[in-house]
C-alpha positions as CSV (number, residue, x, y, z in Angstrom):
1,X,9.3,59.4,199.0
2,X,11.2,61.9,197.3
3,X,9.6,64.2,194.6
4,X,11.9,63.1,192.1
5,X,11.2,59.6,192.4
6,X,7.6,60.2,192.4
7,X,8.0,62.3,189.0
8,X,9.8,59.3,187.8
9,X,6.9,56.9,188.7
10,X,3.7,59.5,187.3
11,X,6.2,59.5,183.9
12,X,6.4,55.7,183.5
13,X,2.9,55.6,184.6
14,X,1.9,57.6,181.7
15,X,3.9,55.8,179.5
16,X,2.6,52.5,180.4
17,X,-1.0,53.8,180.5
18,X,0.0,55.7,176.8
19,X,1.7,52.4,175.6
20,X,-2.0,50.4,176.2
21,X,-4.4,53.3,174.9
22,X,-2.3,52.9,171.6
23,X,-2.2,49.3,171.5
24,X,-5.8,49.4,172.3
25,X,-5.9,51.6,168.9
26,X,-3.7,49.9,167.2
27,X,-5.8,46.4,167.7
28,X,-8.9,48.5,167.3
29,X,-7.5,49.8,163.6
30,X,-6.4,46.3,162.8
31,X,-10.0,44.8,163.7
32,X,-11.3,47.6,161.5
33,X,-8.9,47.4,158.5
34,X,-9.2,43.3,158.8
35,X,-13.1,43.8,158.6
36,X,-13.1,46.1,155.5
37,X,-13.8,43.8,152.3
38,X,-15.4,41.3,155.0
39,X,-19.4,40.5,155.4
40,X,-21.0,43.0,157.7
41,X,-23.4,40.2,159.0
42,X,-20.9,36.9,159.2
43,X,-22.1,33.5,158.5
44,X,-26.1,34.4,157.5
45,X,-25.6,33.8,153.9
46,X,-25.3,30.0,154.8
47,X,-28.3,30.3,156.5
48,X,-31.0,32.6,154.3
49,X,-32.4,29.1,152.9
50,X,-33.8,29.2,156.8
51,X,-35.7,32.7,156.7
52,X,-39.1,31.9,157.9
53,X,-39.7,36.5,158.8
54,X,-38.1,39.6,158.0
55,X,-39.3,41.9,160.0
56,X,-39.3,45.7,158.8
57,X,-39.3,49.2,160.9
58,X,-39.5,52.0,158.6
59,X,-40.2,55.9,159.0
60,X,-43.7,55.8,159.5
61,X,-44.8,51.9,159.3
62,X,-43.8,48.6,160.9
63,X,-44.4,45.3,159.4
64,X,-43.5,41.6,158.9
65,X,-43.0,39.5,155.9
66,X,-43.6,36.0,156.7
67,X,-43.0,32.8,154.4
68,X,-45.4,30.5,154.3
69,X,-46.4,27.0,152.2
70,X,-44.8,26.8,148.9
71,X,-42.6,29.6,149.8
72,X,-45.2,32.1,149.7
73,X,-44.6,35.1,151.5
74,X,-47.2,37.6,152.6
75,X,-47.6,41.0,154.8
76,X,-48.8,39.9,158.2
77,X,-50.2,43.1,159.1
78,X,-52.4,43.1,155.7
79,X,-54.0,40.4,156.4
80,X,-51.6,38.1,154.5
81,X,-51.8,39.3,151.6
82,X,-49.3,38.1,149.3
83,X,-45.7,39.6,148.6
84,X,-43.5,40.1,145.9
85,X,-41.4,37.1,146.3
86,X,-38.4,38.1,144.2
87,X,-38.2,41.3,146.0
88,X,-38.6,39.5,149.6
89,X,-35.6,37.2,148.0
90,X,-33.6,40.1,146.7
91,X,-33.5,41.9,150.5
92,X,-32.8,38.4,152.2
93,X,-30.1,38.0,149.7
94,X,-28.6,41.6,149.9
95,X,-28.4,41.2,153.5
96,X,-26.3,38.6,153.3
97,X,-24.0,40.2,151.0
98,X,-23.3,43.0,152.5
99,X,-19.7,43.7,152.2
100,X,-18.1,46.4,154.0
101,X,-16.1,48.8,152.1
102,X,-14.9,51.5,155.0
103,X,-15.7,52.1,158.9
104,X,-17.7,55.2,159.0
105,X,-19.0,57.2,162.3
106,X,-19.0,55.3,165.5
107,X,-20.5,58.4,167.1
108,X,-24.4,58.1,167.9
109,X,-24.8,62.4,167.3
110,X,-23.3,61.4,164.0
111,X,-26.0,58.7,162.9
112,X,-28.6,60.5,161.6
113,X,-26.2,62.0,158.9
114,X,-25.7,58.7,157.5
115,X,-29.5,57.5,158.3
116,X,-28.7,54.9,160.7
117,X,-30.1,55.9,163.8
118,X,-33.0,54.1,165.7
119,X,-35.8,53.1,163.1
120,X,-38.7,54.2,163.4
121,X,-37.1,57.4,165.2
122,X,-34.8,58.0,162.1
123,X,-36.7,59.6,158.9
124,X,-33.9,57.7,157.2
125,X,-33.6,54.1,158.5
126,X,-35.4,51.2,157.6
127,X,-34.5,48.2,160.6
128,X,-34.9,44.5,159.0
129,X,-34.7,41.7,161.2
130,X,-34.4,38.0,159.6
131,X,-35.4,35.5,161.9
132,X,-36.1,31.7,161.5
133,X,-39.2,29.2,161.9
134,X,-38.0,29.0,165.8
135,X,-38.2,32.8,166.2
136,X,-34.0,32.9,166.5
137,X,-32.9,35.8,164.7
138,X,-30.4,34.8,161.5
139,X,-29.1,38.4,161.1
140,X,-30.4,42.3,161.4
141,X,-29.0,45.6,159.7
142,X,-30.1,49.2,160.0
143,X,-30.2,50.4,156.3
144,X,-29.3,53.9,156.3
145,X,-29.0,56.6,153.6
146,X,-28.0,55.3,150.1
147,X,-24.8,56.7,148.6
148,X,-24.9,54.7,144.9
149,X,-27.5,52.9,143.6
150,X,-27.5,49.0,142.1
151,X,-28.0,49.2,138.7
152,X,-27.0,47.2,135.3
153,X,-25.6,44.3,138.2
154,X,-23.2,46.6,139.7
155,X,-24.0,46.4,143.5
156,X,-24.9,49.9,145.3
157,X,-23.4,51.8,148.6
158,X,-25.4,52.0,151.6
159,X,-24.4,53.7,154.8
160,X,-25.2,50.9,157.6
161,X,-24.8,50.0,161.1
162,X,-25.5,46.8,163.1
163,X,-28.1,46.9,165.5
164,X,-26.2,46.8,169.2
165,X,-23.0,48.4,167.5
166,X,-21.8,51.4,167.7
167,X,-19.2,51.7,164.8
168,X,-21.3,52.1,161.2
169,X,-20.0,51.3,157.7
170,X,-20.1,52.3,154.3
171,X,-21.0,48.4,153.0
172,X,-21.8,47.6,149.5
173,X,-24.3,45.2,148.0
174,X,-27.5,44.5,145.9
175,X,-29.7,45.7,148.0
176,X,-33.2,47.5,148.0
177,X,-35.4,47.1,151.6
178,X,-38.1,49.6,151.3
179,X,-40.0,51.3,154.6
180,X,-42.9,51.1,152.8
181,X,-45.4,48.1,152.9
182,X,-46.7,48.9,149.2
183,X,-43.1,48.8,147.4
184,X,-43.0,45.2,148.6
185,X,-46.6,43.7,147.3
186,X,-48.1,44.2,143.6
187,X,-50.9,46.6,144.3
188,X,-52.1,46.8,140.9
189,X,-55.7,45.6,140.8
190,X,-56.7,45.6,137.1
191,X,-55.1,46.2,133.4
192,X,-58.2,46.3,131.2
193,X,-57.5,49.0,129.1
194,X,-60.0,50.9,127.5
195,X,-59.3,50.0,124.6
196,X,-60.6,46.3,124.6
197,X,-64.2,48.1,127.1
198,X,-67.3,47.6,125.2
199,X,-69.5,49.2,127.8
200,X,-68.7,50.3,131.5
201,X,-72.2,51.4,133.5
202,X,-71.6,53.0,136.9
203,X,-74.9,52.1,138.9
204,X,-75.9,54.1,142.8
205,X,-78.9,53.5,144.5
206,X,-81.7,55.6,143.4
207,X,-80.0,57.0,140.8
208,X,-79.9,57.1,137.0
209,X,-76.8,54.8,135.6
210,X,-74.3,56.0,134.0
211,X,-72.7,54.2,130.9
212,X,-70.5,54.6,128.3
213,X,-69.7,53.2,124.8
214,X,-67.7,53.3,122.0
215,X,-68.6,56.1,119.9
216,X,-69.0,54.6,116.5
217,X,-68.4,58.1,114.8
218,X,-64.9,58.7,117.1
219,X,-63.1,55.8,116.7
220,X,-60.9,55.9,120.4
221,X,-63.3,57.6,121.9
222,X,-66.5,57.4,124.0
223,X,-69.8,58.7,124.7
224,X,-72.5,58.5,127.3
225,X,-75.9,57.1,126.6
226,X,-79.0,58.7,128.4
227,X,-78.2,62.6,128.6
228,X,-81.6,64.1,129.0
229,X,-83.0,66.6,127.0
230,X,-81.5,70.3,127.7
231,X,-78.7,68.4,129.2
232,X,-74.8,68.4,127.6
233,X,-71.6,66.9,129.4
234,X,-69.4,69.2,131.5
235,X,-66.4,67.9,129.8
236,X,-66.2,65.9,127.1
237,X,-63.1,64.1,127.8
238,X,-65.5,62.4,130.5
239,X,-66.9,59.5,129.1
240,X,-63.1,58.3,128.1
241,X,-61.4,58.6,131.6
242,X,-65.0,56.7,132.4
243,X,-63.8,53.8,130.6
244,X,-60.5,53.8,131.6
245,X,-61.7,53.5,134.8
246,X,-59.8,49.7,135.2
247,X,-56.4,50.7,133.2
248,X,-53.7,50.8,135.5
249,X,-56.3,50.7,138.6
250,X,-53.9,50.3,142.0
251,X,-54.5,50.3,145.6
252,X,-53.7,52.3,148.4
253,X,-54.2,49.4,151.0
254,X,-55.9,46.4,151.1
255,X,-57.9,43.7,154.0
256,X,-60.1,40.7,153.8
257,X,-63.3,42.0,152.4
258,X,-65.3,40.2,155.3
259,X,-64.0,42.6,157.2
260,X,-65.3,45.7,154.9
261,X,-69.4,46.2,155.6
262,X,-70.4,46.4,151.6
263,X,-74.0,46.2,152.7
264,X,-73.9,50.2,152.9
265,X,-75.4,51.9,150.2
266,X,-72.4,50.3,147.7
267,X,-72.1,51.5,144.6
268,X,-71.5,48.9,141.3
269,X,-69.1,49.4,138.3
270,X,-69.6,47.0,135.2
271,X,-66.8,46.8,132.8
272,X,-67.5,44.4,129.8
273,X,-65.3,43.2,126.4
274,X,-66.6,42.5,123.2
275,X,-64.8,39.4,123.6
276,X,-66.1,37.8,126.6
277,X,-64.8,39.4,129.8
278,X,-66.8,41.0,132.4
279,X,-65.0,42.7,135.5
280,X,-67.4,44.4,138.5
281,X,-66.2,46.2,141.3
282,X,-68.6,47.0,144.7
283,X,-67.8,49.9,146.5
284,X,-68.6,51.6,149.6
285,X,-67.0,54.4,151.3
286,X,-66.6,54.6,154.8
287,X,-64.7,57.1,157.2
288,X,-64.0,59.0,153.8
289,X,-62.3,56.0,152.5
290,X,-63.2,53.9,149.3
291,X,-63.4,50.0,149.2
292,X,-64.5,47.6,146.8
293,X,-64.1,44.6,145.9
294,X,-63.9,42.3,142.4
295,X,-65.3,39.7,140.9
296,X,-64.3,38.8,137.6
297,X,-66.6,36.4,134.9
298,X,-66.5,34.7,131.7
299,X,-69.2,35.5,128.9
300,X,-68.7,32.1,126.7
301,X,-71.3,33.3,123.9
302,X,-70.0,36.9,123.6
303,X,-67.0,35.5,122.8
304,X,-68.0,33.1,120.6
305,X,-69.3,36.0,118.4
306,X,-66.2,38.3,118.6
307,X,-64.9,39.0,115.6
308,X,-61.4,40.6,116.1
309,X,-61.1,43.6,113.4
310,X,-58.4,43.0,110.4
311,X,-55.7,46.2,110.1
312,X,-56.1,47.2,106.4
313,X,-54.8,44.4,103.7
314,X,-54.6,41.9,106.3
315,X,-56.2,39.1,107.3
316,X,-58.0,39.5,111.2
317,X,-55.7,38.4,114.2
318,X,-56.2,34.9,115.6
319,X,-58.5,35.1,118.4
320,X,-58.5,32.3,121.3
321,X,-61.6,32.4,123.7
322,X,-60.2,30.2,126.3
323,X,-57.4,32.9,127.2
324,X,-60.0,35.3,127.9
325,X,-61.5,32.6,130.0
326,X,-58.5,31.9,131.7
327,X,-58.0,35.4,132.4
328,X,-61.2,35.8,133.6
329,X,-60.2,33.0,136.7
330,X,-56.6,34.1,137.3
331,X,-58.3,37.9,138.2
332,X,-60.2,36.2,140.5
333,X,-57.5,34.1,142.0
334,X,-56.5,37.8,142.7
335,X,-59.6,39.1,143.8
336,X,-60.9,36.3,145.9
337,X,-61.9,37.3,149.6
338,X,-60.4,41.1,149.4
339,X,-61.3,44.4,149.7
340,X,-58.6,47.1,148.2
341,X,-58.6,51.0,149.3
342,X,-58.8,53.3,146.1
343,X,-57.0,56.8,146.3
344,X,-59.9,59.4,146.0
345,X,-58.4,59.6,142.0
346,X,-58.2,55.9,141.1
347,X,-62.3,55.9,142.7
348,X,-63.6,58.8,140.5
349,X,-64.1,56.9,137.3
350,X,-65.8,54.1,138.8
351,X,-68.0,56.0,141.1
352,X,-69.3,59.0,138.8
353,X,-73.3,60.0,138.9
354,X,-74.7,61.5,135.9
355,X,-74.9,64.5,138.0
356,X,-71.8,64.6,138.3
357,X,-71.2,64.5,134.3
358,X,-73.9,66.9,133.0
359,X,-75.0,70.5,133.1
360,X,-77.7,72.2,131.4
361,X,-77.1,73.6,127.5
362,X,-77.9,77.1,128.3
363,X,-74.9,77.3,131.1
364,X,-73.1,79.2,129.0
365,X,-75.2,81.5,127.8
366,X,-76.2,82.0,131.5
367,X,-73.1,83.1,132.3
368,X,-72.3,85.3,129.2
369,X,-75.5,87.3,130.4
370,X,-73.7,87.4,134.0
């Protein structure tokens, strides 16, 4: 063959093999342009009224949400204890919804820029993974790094990428799917704020108890009963962060309390209201950790003696026992057969000795002659 014909071939060759590469292209850009606007996970919001698990790999934690009866969803890895509902809906949902606004990097060096790399690998990523009662998965996203977020019903932008996929997206939506297994349960324990505490007493074996009352000549504030002679409080600001020891109490984690041993040397806190509620929490600490566990009760004669107090020229507030006794049983409804870990500062209040709260009078004069 003669070298000119062959040069003549090698050019139409490249032409032909040119002409494909950038039709492939082309069809790729027109796949990607027809897919902006579009849902990044096709056909699942028809089918979220079938989510039976949602499945999350985050950072540092894996764990699964699983609906149950009455559509009840709980942690499976927490013993079942119960979830937010409307935040479970609200990721189910913004799944769904996912609209995708522009193609991003395709490029798996690029991913972890955008937070879409492997979860659990990724510091970024969260991986959710909504399956049905049959185990048949509905749809699954890696949520990456969020540009803008929802707020005042304007949906947020979230850097995403299908799992399997290489191209990733800029996708827009309602959206919030924490890695974190608290953000998606109420782990507040108790509200009883210290302003409604008649008395808290802090009892350890073989030790003197510890209580605290309202000091009748500072109204607001406390005191503790029992300081021995020679004896004066380290701080005074004690005996109120004593009582507030149930005010905005939360959890760090939480089991079935038959799986706690609270036959250990537990300690006992006693929180009681001048109008009939009593609240005591039994803890134990084990491998550094404390637990305890609730029990709330209903004191029908205290309250039938409370006397709410009247603001000045005007007549005292109505005051309706049976919502205190109907508070007393829906604490237990969330108390009932659970143990919850307390950070080391949530535990402090409720586990106080009175060595803990006193030092002698002449301390200071001690260490003035130092």
């Amino acid at each position: 063959m003669k070298s000119s014909t062959l040069a003549v071939l090698v050019a139409a060759t490249v032409v032909i093999v040119g002409g494909a590469s950038y039709a492939l292209y082309q069809r790729q850009q027109a796949s990607a342009v027809a897919a902006q606007g579009g849902p990044l996970l096709p056909g699942l919001l028809a089918k979220v009224n079938n989510a039976a698990s949602l499945a999350v790999v985050g950072p540092k934690q894996t764990f699964t949400l699983v609906k149950g009866a009455g559509e009840v969803w709980t942690i499976a890895e927490k013993d079942g204890y119960p979830a937010k509902g409307d935040v479970v809906k609200k990721a189910i949902i913004g799944m769904a919804e996912l609209r995708t606004v522009e193609p991003r990097t395709g490029n798996p060096e690029m991913y972890e820029r955008l937070g879409v790399g492997e979860p659990g690998k990724d510091p970024e990523s969260v991986g959710l993974t909504l399956k049905d009662a049959g185990g048949a998965t509905l749809g699954a996203v890696i949520l990456g790094k969020t540009k803008t977020y929802d707020s005042g019903g304007k949906e947020g932008e979230y850097y995403v990428r299908v799992p399997g996929q290489k191209e990733s997206w800029l996708a827009a939506a309602r959206l919030q799917a924490p890695g974190d297994v608290l953000r998606w349960i109420d782990n507040n324990v108790s509200r009883l704020g210290r302003d409604r505490v008649a008395s808290a007493t802090i009892a350890h074996p073989g030790e003197p108890p510890v209580r605290v009352v309202p000091d009748a000549d500072k109204p607001g504030e406390f005191r503790l009963l029992g300081i021995p002679a020679g004896q004066k409080l380290k701080s005074s600001s004690d005996p109120n962060s004593t009582a507030g020891g149930l005010d905005y109490l939360a959890f760090d984690d939480v089991k079935k309390a038959d799986k706690v041993d609270f036959t250990k040397g537990p300690m006992t806190a006693v929180y009681s209201t001048a109008d009939g509620l009593d609240v005591t929490a039994t803890m134990v600490v084990l491998d550094g950790k404390t637990w305890a566990k609730f029990n709330a009760a209903f004191d029908a004669a205290r309250a039938a003696a409370f006397k709410p107090k009247a603001e000045e020229g005007k007549d005292p507030p109505a005051f309706d026992a049976k919502k205190v006794e109907t508070e007393a049983a829906d604490l237990n409804k969330k108390f009932d057969g659970w143990a919850f870990q307390l950070s080391d500062g949530n535990a402090k209040p409720l586990t106080r000795k009175m060595a803990d709260l006193l030092e002698s009078e002449t301390k200071d004069e001690e260490k003035k002659a130092n």
